[in-house]
C-alpha atoms as one frame of an Amber mdcrd trajectory, in Angstrom:
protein
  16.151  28.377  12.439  18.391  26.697   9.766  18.023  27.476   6.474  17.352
  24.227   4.962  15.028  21.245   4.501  13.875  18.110   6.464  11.978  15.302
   4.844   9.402  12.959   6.730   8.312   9.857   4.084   5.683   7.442   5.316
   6.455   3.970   3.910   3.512   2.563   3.865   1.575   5.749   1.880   4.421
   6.159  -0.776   4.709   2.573  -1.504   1.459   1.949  -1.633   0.387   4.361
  -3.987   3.543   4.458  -6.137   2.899   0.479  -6.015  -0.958   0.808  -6.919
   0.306   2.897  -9.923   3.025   0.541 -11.129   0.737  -2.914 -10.374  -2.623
  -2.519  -9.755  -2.280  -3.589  -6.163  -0.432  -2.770  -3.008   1.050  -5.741
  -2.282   4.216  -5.490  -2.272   5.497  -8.485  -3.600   3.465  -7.666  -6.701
   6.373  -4.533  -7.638  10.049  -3.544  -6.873  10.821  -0.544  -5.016  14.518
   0.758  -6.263  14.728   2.228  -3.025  18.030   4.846  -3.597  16.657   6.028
  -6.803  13.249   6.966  -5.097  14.812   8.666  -2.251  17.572  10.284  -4.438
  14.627  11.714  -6.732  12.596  13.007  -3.980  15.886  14.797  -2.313  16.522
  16.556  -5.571  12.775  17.684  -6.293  13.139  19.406  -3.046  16.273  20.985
  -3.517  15.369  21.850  -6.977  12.085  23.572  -5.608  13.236  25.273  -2.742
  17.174  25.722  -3.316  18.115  24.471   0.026  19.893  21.300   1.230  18.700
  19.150   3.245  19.167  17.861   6.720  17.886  14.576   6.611  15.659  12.109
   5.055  13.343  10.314   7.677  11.561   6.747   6.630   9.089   5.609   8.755
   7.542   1.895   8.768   6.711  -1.185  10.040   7.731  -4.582  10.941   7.544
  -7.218  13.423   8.443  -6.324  16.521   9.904  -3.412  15.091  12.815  -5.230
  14.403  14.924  -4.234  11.274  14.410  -6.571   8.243  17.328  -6.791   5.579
  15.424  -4.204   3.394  14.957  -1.611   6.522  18.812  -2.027   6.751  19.359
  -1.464   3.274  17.190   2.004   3.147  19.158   3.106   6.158  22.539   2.785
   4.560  21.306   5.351   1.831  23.075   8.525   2.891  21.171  10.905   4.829
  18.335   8.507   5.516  17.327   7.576   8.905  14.518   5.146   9.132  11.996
   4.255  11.894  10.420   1.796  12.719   6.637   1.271  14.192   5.219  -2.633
  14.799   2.661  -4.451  12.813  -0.056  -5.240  14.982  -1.415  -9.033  15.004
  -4.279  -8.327  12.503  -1.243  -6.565  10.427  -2.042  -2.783  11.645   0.949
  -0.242  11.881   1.206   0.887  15.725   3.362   3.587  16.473   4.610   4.871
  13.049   2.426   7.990  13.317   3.657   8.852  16.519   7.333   8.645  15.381
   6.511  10.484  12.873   4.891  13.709  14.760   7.256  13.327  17.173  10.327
  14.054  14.590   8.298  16.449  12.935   7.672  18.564  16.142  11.484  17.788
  17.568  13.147  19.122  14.572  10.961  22.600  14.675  11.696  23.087  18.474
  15.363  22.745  17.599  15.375  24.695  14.733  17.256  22.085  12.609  15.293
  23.081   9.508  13.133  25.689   8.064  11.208  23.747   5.675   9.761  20.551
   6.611   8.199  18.077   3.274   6.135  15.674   4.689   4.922  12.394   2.583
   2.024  11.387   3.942  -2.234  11.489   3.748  -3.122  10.608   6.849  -5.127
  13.271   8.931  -3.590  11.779  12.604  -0.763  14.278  11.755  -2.543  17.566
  11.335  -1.863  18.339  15.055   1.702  17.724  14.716   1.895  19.840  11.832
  -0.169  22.868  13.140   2.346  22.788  16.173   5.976  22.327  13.752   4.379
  25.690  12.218   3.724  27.083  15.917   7.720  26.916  16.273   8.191  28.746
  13.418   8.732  25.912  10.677   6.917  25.710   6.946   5.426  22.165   6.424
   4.676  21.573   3.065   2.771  17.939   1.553   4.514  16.320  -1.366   2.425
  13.805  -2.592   1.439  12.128  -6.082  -0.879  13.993  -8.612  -4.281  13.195
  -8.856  -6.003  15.202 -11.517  -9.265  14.213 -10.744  -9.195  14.099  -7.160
 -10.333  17.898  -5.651  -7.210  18.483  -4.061  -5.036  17.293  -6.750  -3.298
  14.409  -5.086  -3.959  11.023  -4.041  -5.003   9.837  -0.807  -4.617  13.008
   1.244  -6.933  13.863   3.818  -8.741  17.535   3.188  -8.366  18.298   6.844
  -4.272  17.442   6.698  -3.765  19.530   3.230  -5.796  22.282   4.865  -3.287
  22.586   7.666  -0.246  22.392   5.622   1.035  25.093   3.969   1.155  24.106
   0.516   1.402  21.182  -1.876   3.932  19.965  -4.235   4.037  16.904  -6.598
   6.150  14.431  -6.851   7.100  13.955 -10.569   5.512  11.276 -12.391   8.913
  10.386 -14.172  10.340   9.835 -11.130   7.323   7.468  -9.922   7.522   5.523
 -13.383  11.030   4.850 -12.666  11.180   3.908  -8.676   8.245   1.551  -9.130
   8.017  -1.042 -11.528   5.634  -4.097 -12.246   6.872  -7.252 -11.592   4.361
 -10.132 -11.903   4.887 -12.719 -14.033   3.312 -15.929 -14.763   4.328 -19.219
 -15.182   1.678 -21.916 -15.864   4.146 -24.712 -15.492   4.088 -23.783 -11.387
   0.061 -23.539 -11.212  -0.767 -27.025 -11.402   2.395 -28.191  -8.763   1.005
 -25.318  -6.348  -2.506 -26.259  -6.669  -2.164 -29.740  -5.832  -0.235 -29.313
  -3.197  -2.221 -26.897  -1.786  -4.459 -30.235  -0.933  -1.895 -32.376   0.637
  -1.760 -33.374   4.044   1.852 -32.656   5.343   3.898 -29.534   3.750   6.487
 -29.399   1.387   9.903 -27.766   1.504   9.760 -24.283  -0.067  11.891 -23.897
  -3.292  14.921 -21.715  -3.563  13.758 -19.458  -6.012   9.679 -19.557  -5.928
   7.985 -19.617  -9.194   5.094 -17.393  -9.995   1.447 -19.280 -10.018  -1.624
 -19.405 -12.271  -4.157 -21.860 -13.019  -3.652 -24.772 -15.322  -5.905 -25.471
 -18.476  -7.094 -28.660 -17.344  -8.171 -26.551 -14.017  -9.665 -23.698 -16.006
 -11.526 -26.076 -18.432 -13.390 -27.389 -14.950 -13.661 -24.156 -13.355 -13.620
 -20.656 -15.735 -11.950 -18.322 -13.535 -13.361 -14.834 -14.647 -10.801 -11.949
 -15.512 -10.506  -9.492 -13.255  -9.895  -5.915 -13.705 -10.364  -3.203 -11.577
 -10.771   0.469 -12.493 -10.969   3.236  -9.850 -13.732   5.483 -10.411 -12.806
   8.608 -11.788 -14.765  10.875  -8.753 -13.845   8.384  -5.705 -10.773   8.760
  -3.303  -9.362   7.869  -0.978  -8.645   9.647   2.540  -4.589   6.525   3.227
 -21.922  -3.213 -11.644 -23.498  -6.385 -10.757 -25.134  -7.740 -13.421 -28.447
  -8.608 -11.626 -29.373  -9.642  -8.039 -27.149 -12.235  -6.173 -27.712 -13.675
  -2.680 -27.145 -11.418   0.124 -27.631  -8.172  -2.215 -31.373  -8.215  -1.972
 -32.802  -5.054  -0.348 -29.713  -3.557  -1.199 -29.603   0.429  -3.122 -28.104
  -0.189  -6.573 -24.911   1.807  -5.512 -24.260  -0.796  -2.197 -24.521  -3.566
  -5.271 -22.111  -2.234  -6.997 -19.558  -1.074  -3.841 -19.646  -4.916  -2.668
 -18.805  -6.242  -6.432 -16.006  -4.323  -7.252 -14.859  -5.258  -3.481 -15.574
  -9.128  -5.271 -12.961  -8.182  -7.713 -10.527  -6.408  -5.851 -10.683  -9.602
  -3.197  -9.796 -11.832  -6.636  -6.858  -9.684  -7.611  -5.109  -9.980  -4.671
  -5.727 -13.509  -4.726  -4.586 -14.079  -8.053  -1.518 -11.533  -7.864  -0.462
 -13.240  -4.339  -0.185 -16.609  -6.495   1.643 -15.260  -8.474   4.613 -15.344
  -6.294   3.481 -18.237  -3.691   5.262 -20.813  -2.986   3.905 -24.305  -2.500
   4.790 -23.960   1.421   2.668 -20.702   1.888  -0.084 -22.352  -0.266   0.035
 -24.985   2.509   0.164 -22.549   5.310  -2.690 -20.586   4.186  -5.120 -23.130
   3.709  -4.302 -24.786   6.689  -5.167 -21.469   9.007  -8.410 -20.877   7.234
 -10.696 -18.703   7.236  -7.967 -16.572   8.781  -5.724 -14.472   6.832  -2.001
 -13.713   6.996  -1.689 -10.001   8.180   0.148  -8.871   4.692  -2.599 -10.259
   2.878  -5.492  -8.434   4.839  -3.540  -5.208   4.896  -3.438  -5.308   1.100
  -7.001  -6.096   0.670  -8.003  -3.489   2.691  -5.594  -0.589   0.756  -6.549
  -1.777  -2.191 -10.128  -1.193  -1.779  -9.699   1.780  -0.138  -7.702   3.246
  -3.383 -10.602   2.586  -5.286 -13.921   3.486  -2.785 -12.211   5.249  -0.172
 -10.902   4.852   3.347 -14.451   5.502   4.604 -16.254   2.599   2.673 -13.416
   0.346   3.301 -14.039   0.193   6.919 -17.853  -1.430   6.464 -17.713  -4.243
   7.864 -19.701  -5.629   4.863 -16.970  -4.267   2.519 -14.030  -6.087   4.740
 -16.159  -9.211   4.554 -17.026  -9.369   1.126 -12.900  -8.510   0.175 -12.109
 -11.771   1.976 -15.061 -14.400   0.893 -13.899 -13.082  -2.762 -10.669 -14.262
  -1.790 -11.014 -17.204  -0.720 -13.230 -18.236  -3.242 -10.459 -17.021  -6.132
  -8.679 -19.548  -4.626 -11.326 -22.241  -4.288 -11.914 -22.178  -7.795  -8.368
 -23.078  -9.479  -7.577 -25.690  -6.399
């Protein structure tokens, strides 16, 4: 077996935590990704930790029909970085990304093209595939991002995955700080053209360059939106208080109170950092498919929540509900 490394990066796990970190959310329009420097940093943490080159870099994600969008095309013209592609379901679900993924992992131990395989990734779907890479003879080791609270000390791993592995590394927080950053931005001035808009009867040409969204004072004088902040709890992870009783949280234990409000203001943060970079088009588009929600949207209130109460909780169906009443009430309020 070749001396040297191979390096497996799930998309959808690094960019939503290194997202999360930068912007509160995991939408992605909410932070930049500067895609070379993240995948340049990463190559060099493993070299620098294990003194080998490497074979390749291997980007897995998602996209309509699995068709390449101008952002898959511009990852795969980094050198040394070949990136594949799963489909997003119709209720916004990744299909087939996992199976690339253990299917790379598991091709590149039978041939022997590396020794040392770094996988980015939480999910526990790819324990099998690692326990077999090792079978062949090949080290799989988890890079993820620290955690210092979290028992295994990274985020969003699954126990059963980082029990398989062989060991974990970190990927450093400098690097993080600089491959992610926060890009929302607010302009008032857009708010009050959006929100009307949003109540017209035929749409509106989009604008070349989209302004960002928030509520206008006249708007908030009628209707105080609350601000919204969201801390994750200190001994909650993920494995990818209400202020008194309020309809539908009678009967309920004080801790299923407090689960379904912070999935109240997760549900509003989305909402509020998706205006943000709206245009008056998608305002129009969204309000005319209610109650349904565009897959992007869904999949980003779902991570989010699960970064903060874990994958488990997320997948109540009480918990999904509640994420997307709160947002469609965020937005009933300012329009």
């Amino acid at each position: 077996m070749m001396s040297q490394t191979a390096i497996f990066i799930d998309a959808g796990f690094l960019l939503s935590l290194g997202g999360h970190r930068a912007a509160g959310t995991t939408l992605r329009s909410a932070f930049t990704t500067h895609y070379e420097a993240l995948v340049r940093g990463i190559v060099q943490t493993v070299k620098k930790n294990t003194g080998l080159n490497n074979l390749r870099v291997y980007w897995y994600d998602a996209s309509k029909d699995g068709l390449f969008t101008e952002q898959h095309k511009r990852i795969g013209l980094i050198p040394g970085v070949k990136v594949r592609l799963g489909r997003i379901s119709y209720n916004g679900e990744q299909k087939g990304v996992d199976l690339r993924l253990a299917l790379d992992l598991v091709g590149v131990a039978r041939n022997h093209s590396a020794s040392i395989a770094y996988l980015v990734s939480g999910d526990d779907d790819l324990a099998e595939a690692v326990e077999e890479a090792q079978d062949l003879g090949m080290k799989v080791v988890l890079l993820g991002i620290a955690k210092s609270d979290s028992r295994l000390g990274v985020a969003s791993v699954a126990e059963h995955l980082a029990l398989t592995a062989d060991y974990i590394e970190t990927i450093p927080s400098q690097l993080l700080d600089s491959a992610f950053t926060k890009v929302l931005e607010w302009d008032k001035n857009h708010s009050e053209k959006t929100s009307e808009i949003a109540g017209a009867p035929t749409a509106v040409p989009t604008p070349a360059v989209p302004k960002p969204v928030v509520p206008s004072p006249a708007l908030l004088a009628q209707k105080p939106v609350p601000k919204v902040s969201v801390q994750p709890e200190s001994n909650v992870e993920m494995v990818y208080s209400s202020g008194g009783e309020r309809p539908g949280y009678k009967g309920s234990a004080a801790y299923e109170q407090k689960e379904l409000k912070t999935a109240e203001e997760i549900g509003a943060k989305v909402a509020e950092s998706w205006l943000a970079f709206t245009t008056q088009q998608e305002v129009v588009e969204l309000m005319a498919d209610k109650p349904q929600l565009p897959p992007e949207i869904d999949r980003t209130l779902l991570k989010d929540c699960a970064q903060v109460l874990g994958e488990w909780k997320t997948d109540q169906q009480i918990i999904r509900r509640t994420l997307r009443g709160a947002f469609w009430e965020y937005l009933a309020k300012i329009m």
